[in-house]
N, C-alpha and C positions, 0 to 999 in steps of 0.2 A: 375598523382597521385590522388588519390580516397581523399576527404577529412575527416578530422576526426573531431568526434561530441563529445564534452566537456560532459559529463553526471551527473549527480545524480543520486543515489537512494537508497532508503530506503527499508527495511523487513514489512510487517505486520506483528504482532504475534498477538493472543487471548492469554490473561492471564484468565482463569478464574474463579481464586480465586487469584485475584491480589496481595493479603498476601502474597500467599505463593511464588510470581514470578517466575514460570514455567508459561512457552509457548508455543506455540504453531505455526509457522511459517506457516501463510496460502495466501500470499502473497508479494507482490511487488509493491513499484513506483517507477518509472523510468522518470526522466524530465530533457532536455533541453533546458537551457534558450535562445541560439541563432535562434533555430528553433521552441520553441512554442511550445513544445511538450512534453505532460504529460501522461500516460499510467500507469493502476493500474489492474491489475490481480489478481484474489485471488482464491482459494479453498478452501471449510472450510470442512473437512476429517472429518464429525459428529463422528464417532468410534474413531476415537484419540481422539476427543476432550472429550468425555464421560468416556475416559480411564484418563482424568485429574478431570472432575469432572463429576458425574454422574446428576448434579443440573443444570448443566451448561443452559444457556436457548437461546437455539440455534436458533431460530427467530427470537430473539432480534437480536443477535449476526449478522446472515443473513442482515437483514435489516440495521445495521451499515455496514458492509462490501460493502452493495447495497449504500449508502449516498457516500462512500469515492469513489465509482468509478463514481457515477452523479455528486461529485463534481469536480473530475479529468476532465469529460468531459464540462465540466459548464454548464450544463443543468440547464435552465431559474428556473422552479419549485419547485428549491433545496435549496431555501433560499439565502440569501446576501453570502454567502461566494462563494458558485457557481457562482457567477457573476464577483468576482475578475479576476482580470490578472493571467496570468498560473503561473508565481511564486509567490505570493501571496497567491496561491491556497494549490502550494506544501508546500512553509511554512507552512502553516495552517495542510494539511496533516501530515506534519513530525512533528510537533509541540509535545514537550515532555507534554503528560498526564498519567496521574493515574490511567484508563480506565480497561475495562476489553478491549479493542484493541486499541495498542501501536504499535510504529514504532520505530525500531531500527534508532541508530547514521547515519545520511546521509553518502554515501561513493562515493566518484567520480568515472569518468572513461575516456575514451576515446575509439571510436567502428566508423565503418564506416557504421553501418545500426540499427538506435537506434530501431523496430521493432524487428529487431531478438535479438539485444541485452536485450529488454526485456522478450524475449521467452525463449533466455538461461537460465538469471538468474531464471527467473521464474520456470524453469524445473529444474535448481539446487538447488535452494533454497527452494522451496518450495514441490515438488512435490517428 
């Protein structure tokens, strides 16, 4: 019998006009605390996202969505929170902000291959 991996994960969205709370779903984390294992994929679809706001300022926006996956990976360079322990890290991730990019409510799971498991969601939910 194949064993089965306990999971987490969370939605990325870009709000961006945080007022008005429409988003924008442009990725995924995905972490397991028994195996260490954090994984953040995102796509940021500039045409939708212009189709919410035409002010929107998508560099910025880029360059956060670049932060959340060096600090999934804990790349040295990326400041103290990069350096935490993997769930540490994902708290911090999922952590409810105000932001113009926010993370949905965590939601559990159970998968025998958390790699694909984050390929699915990620092609279901975001893509």
């Amino acid at each position: 019998m194949q064993e089965k991996y306990l999971y987490e994960y969370a939605i990325i969205r870009v709000l961006p006009q945080v007022e008005r709370e429409e988003f924008l779903n442009v990725g995924i984390i995905l972490f397991c605390k028994k195996e260490k294992f954090i994984s953040v994929r995102y796509l940021l679809n500039e045409e939708k996202l212009k189709l919410f706001s035409k002010d929107a300022d998508v560099e910025q926006i880029k360059q956060n969505l670049h932060s959340f996956e060096k600090i999934a990976q804990g790349t040295e360079n990326c400041g103290p929170i990069a350096l935490l322990d993997v769930p540490e890290r994902f708290r911090w991730l999922t952590a409810v902000r105000s932001s113009v990019i926010q993370t949905s409510k965590t939601h559990p799971g159970l998968c025998n291959d958390l790699a694909k498991t984050a390929n699915r969601l990620f092609e279901e939910l975001v893509l």
